[in-house]
C-alpha positions in Angstrom: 128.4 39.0 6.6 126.1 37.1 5.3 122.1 37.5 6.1 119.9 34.8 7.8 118.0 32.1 6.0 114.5 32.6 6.0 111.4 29.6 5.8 108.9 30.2 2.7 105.7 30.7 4.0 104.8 27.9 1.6 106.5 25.3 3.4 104.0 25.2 6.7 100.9 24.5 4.7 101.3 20.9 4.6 101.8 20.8 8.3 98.5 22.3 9.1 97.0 20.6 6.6 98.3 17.5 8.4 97.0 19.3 11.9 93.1 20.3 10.7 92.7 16.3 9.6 94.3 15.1 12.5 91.7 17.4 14.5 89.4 16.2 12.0 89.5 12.4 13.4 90.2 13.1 17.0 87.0 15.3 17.5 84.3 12.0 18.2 86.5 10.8 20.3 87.2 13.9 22.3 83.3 14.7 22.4 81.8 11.2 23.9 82.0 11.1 27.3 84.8 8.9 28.9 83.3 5.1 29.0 80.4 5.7 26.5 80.1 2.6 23.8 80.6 3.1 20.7 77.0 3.4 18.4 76.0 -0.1 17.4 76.3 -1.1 13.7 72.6 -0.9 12.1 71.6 -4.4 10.8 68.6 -5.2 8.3 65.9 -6.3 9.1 65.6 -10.2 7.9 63.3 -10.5 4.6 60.0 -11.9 5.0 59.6 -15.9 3.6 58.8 -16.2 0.2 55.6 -16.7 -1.0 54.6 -20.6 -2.1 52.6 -21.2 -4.9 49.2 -22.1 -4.8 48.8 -26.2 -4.9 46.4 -28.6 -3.9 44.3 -31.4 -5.3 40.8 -32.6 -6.4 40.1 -36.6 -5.3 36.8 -38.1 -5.6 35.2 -41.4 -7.5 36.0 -42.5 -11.0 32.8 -42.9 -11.9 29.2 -42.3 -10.4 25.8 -43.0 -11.5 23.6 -41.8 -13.3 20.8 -39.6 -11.2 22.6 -39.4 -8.2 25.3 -38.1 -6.0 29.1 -38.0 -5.8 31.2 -36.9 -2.9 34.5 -35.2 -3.9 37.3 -33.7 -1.5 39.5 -30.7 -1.9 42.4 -29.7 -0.5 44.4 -26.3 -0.9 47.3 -24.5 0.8 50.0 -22.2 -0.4 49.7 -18.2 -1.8 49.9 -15.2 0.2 47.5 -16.8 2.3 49.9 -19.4 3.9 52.8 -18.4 5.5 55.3 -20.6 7.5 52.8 -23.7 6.7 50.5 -21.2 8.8 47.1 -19.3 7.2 47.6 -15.6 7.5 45.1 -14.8 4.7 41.9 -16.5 3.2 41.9 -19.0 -0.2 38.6 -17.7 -1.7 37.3 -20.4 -3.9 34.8 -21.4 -6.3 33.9 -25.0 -8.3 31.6 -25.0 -11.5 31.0 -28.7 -13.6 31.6 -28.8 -17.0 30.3 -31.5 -19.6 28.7 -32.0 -23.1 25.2 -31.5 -21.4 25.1 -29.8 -17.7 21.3 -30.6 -17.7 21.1 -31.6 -14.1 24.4 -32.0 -13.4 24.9 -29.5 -10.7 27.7 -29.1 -7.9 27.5 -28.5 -4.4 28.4 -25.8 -2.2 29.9 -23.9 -5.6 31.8 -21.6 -3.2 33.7 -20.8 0.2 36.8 -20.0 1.8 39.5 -21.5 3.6 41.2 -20.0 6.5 43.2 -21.2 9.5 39.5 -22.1 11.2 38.6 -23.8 8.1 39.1 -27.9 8.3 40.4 -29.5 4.9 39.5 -31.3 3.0 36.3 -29.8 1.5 33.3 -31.7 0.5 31.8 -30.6 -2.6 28.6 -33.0 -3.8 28.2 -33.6 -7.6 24.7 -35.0 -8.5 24.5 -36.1 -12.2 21.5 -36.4 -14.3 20.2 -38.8 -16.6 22.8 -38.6 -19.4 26.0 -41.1 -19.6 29.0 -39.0 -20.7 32.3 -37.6 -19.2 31.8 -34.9 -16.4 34.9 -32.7 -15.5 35.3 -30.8 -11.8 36.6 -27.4 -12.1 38.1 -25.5 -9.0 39.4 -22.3 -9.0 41.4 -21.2 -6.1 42.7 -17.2 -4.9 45.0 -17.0 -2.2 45.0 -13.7 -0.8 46.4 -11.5 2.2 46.3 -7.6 2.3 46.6 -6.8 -1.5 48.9 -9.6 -3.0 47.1 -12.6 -4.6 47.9 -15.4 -6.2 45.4 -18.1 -8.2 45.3 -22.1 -9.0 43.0 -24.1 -10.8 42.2 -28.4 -10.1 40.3 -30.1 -11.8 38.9 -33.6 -11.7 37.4 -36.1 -14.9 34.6 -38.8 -13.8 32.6 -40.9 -15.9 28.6 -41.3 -15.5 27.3 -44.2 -16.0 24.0 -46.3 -16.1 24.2 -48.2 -12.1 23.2 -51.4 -10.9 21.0 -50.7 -8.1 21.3 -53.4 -5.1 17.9 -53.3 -2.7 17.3 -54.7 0.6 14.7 -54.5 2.8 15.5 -53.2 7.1 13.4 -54.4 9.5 13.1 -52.8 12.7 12.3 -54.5 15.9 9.2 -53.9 18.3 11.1 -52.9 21.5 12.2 -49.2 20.5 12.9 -46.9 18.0 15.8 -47.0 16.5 18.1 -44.1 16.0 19.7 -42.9 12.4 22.7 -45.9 11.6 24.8 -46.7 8.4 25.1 -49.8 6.1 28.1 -50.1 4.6 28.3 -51.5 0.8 30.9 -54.1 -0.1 31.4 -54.9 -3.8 33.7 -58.5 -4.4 34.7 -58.1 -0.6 36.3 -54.3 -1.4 34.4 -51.4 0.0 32.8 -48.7 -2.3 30.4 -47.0 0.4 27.7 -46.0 2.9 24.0 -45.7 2.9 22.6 -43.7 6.4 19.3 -45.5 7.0 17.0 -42.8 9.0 15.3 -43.0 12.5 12.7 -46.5 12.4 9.9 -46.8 14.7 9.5 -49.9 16.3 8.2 -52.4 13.4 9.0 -50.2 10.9 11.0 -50.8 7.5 13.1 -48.9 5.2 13.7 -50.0 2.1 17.7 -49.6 1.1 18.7 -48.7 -2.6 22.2 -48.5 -3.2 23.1 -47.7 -7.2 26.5 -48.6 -8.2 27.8 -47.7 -11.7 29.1 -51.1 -13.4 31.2 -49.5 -16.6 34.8 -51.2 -16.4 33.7 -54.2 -14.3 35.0 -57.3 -16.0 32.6 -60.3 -17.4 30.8 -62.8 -14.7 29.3 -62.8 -11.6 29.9 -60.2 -8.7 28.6 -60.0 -5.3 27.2 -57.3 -3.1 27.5 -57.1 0.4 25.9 -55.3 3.0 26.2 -54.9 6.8 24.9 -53.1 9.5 28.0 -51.0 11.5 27.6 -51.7 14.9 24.3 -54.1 15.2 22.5 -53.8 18.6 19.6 -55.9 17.5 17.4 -53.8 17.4 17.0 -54.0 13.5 17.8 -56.5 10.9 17.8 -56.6 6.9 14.4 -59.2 6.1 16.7 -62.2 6.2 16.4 -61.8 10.1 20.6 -61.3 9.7 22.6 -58.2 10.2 24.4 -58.9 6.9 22.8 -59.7 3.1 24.2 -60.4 0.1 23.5 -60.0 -3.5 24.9 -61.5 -6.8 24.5 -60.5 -9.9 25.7 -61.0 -13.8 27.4 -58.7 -16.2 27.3 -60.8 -19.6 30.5 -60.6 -22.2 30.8 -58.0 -24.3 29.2 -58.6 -27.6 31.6 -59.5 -30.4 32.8 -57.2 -33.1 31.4 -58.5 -36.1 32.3 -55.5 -38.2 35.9 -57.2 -38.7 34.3 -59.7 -40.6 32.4 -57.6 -42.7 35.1 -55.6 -44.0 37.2 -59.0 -44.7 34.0 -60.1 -46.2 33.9 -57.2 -48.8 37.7 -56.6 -49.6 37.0 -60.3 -50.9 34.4 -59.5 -52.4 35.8 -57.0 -54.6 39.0 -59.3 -55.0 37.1 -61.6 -56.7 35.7 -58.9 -59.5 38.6 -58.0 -59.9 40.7 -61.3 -60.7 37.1 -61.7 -62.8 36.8 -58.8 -64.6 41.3 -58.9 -65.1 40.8 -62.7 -66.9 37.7 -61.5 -69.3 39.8 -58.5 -70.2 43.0 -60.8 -71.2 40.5 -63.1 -73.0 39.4 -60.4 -75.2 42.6 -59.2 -75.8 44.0 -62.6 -76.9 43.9 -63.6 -80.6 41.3 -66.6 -81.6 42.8 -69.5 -83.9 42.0 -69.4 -87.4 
């Protein structure tokens, strides 16, 4: 008879193999209580926005005159400072003139900082001195907030130039004093600014001087006007009016006569030369016998 058939012992290790992983997978499940939700998946957190770059501008007049003041206006945004279009930081900033003689030229505040209390644009006040030459506007800007920072630079090219200075005379009236007011200053019918005439007492005069640099105006006859903003009539110019005018002439450049004296010269030595080329052939040539 034969004996029974036995299992290896081999053949249950993949079966409780198969039983510890199964074990394995079921044990969350069995441990949460019944009903409990299952842990929520862990999202990042959304990145900040990026930084901008620091951008702005420098606007102001093209040219001003000589010994006196120029009214330029910056604007600046962007950097680590600005986020969202918001300010979350400061723009620290400083301005400095440069030319081919700073000799009062001199620019003013030189400093400051913009934050989201600060209104834009900034004034900055550039008073030339006596010399006509090219004057350059130098801004340089540091956006900041915590430890990042980032830096731009604007800049702005006028031209000084010798003015013509149109003068009137105010006249104030003897009822009252009259409180600070502006003129404004026309120039061919197109605006170019404002003189504030200070506090009169009655009777009292102030005598308005408003330079205006001419460079680039064209040949002829240009007129000045001036008017008071806002007459009450308590004060009029010495015309008795609330409006003067004032005409004056820029002659034509003069003409280039160095043209001519080039031409003149080049002729000049043309003339030596067909000279001085016949005397040689002369020379050269045999004589008759």
């Amino acid at each position: 008879m034969d004996a029974p058939m036995r299992l290896a012992p081999r053949s249950l290790a993949p079966l409780a193999a198969l039983a510890v992983l199964a074990l394995l997978l079921l044990a969350p499940a069995l441990a949460a209580p019944a009903g409990a939700a299952a842990p929520a998946a862990v999202v990042p957190a959304s990145s900040t926005s990026p930084v901008t770059p620091v951008t702005g501008n420098l606007t102001g007049p093209k040219l001003v005159a000589t010994s006196s003041n120029g009214t330029f206006y910056l604007n600046v945004t962007g950097g680590p400072a600005v986020i969202d279009g918001g300010f979350e930081g400061t723009i620290n900033w400083t301005a400095n003139v440069t030319a081919s003689n700073t000799s009062g030229v001199v620019v003013s505040p030189d400093n400051g900082s913009i934050t989201n209390a600060t209104s834009q644009p900034v004034h900055l006040t550039v008073s030339t001195g006596q010399l006509v030459e090219s004057v350059t506007l130098v801004v340089h800007a540091i956006s900041s907030l915590g430890t990042s920072n980032a830096t731009g630079n604007f800049s702005f090219v006028f031209r000084v130039a010798v003015p013509y200075t149109v003068r009137a005379t105010l006249v104030a009236g003897p009822e009252a004093t009259v409180l600070p007011f502006n003129v404004t200053v026309a120039l061919d019918g197109k605006y170019v600014g404002t003189v504030t005439v200070p506090k009169l007492k009655p009777n009292g005069t102030y005598a308005l001087a408003y330079p205006y640099p001419t460079l680039g105006l064209s040949s002829g006859y240009h007129t000045f006007t001036l008017t008071i903003e806002n007459p009450h009539g308590l004060v009029t110019f010495g015309n008795g009016r609330t409006v003067e005018t004032t005409t004056f002439y820029i002659a034509p450049a003069a003409p280039n006569d160095a043209i001519w004296y080039v031409a003149g010269a080049v002729a000049f030595i043309g003339v030596l030369f067909i000279y001085a080329t016949r005397v040689a052939a002369r020379r050269r040539t045999p004589g008759k016998r």
